[in-house]
C-alpha positions as CSV (number, residue, x, y, z in Angstrom):
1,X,35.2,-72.7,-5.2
2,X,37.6,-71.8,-8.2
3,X,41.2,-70.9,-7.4
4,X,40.7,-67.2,-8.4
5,X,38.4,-66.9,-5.4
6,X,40.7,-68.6,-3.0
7,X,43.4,-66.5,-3.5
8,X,41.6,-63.6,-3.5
9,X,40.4,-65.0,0.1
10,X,43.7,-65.5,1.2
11,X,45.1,-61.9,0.2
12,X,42.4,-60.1,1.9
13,X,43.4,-62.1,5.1
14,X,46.6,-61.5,5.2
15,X,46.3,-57.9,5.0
16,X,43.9,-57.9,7.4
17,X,46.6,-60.2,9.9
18,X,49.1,-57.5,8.5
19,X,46.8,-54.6,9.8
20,X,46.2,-56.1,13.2
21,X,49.6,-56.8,14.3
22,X,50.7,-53.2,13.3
23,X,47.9,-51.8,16.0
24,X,48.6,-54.4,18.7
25,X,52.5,-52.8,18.1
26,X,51.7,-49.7,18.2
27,X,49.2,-50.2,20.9
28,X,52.4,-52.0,23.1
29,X,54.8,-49.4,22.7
30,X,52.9,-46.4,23.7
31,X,52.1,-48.3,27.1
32,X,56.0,-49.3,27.6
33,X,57.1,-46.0,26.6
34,X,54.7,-43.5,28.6
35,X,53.6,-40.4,27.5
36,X,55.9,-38.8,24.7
37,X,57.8,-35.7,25.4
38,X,56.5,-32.7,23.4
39,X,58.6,-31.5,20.3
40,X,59.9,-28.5,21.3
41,X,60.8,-25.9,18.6
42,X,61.2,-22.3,18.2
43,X,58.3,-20.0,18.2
44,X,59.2,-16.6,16.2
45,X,56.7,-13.7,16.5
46,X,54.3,-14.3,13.2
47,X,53.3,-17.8,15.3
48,X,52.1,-15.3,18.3
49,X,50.4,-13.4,16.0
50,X,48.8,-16.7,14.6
51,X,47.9,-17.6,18.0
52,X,46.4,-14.3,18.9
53,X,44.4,-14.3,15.7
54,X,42.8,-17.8,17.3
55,X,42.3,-17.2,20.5
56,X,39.3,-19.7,21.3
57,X,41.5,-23.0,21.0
58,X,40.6,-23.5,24.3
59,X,37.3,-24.6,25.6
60,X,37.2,-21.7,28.1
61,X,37.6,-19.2,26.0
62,X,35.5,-20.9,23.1
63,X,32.6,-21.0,25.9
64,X,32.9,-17.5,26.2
65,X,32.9,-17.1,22.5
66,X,29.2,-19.3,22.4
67,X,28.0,-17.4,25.3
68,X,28.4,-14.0,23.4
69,X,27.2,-15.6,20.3
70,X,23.9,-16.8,22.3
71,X,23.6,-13.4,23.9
72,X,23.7,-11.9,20.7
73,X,21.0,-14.2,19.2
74,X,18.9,-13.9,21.9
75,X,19.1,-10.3,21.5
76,X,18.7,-10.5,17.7
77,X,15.5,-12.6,18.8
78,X,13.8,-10.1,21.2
79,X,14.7,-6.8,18.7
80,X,12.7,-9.6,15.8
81,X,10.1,-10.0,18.3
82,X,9.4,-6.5,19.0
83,X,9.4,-5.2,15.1
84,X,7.0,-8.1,14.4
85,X,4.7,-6.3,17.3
86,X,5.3,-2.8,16.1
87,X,4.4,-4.5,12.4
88,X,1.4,-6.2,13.8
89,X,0.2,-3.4,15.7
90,X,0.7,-0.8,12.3
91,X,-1.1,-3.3,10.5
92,X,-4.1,-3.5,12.8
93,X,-3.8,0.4,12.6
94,X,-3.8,0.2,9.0
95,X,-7.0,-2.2,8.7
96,X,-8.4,0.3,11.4
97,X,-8.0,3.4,9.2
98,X,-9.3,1.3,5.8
99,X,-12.4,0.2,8.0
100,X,-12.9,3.7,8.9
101,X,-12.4,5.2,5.5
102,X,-14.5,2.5,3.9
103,X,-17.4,3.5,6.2
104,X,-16.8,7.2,5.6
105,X,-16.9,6.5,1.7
106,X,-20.1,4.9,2.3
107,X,-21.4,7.6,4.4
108,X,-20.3,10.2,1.6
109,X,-22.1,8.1,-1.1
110,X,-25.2,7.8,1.1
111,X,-24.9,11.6,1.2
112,X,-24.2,12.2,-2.3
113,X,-27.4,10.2,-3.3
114,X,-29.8,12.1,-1.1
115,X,-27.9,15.4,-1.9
116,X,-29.0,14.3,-5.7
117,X,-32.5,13.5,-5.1
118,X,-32.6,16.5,-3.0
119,X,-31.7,18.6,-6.3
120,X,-33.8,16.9,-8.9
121,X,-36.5,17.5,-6.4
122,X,-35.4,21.4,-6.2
123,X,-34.8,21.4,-10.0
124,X,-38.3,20.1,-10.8
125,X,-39.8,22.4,-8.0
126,X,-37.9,25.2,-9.3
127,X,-39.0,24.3,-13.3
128,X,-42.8,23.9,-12.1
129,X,-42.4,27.5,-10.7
130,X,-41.0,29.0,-13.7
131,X,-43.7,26.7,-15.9
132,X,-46.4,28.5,-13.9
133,X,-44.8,31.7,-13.7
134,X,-44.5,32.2,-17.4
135,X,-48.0,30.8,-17.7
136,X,-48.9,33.5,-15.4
137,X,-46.7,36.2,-17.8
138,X,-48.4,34.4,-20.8
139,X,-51.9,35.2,-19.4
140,X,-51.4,39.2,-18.5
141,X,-51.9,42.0,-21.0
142,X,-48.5,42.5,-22.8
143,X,-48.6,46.0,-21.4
144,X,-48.5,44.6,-18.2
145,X,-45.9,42.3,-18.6
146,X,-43.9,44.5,-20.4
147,X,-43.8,46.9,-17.7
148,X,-42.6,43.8,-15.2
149,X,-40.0,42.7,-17.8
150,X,-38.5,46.4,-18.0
151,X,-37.4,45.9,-14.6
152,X,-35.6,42.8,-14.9
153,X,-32.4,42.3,-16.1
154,X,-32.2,41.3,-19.5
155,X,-30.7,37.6,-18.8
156,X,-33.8,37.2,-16.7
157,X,-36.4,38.7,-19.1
158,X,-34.6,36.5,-22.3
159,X,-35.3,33.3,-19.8
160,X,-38.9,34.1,-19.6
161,X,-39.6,35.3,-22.9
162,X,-37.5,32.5,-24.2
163,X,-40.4,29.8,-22.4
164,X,-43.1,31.5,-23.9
165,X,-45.2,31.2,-26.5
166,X,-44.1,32.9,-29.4
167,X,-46.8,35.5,-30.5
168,X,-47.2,36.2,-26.7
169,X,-43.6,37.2,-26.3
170,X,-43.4,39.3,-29.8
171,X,-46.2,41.6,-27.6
172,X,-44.5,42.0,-24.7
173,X,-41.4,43.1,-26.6
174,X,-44.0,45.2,-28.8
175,X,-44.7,46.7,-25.3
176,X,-41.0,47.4,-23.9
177,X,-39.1,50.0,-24.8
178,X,-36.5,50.2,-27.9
179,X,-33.6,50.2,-26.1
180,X,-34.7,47.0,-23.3
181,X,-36.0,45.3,-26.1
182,X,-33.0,45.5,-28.0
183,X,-30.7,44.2,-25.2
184,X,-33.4,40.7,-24.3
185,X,-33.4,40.6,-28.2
186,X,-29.4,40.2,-27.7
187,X,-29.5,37.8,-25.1
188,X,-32.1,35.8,-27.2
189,X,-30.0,35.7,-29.8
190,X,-27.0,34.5,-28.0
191,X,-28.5,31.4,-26.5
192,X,-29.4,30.3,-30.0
193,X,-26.1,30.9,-31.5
């Protein structure tokens, strides 16, 4: 062992010696002594003011201070527990009222779609009417027809004449009167403009 390491040895004991004998003192004086007396010294009004500012210093009261903190967790805890119900409850409300909307979507698309077909079928039914109608118009005398157009209006005549063949309708109007003919001629003229 080299000397350096030996002394350092030897130090670190003797403190340690040192350090044992001061606590075995100590130790033998408090139990020949007794309890110490308490300091006394004079208490002005800011140390009661201190005091009352820290009032849990002892246990009791610092019991009391953990049972009304734990009282007021607890009841933290149950007003948590009941807005997570009333949460959980909207929500299932919520996915309720998007279930039910999703199916009345649906229900209004299904309704749209058969409302569309129903209309395409009305539109063709209605355009096969007219088709045969104005066949029907085509196939009269133009005296004949011309008497019939006089007594429509002259949006519904210009619809008619409008569908038929050209020469066919140039007779009927032959047939109507001046001032009828004039106002389908107007109407004609209109749609084209």
């Amino acid at each position: 062992m080299t000397r350096s390491r030996h002394q350092s040895r030897t130090r670190n004991g003797n403190v340690t010696a040192v350090l044992i004998g001061l606590f075995i003192l100590s130790a033998g004086i408090r139990l020949t002594a007794g309890p110490l007396p308490a300091l006394a010294r004079d208490v002005s009004d800011t140390d009661f003011s201190a005091l009352s500012r820290y009032p849990e210093r002892d246990f009791a009261s610092g019991a009391n201070v953990l049972e009304s903190l734990l009282a007021e967790v607890e009841a933290r805890k149950a007003e948590l527990a009941t807005r997570e119900a009333e949460l959980e409850r909207r929500e299932q409300e919520a996915d309720t009222l998007a279930l039910s909307i999703l199916s009345q979507l649906n229900e209004l698309e299904a309704a749209e779609e058969r409302l569309e077909r129903m209309l395409s079928l009305a539109r063709t039914a209605a355009e096969t009417d007219i088709a045969q109608l104005v066949s029907v118009y085509e196939a009269m005398k133009p005296k004949d027809s011309a008497r019939i157009f006089s007594e429509m209006t002259p949006d519904f005549a210009a619809g008619f004449l409008a569908r038929m063949q050209p020469e066919v309708a140039a007779r009927v109007i032959a047939e109507l009167e001046a001032e009828k003919a004039y106002s389908i001629s107007v109407v004609l003229a209109g749609r084209n403009l």
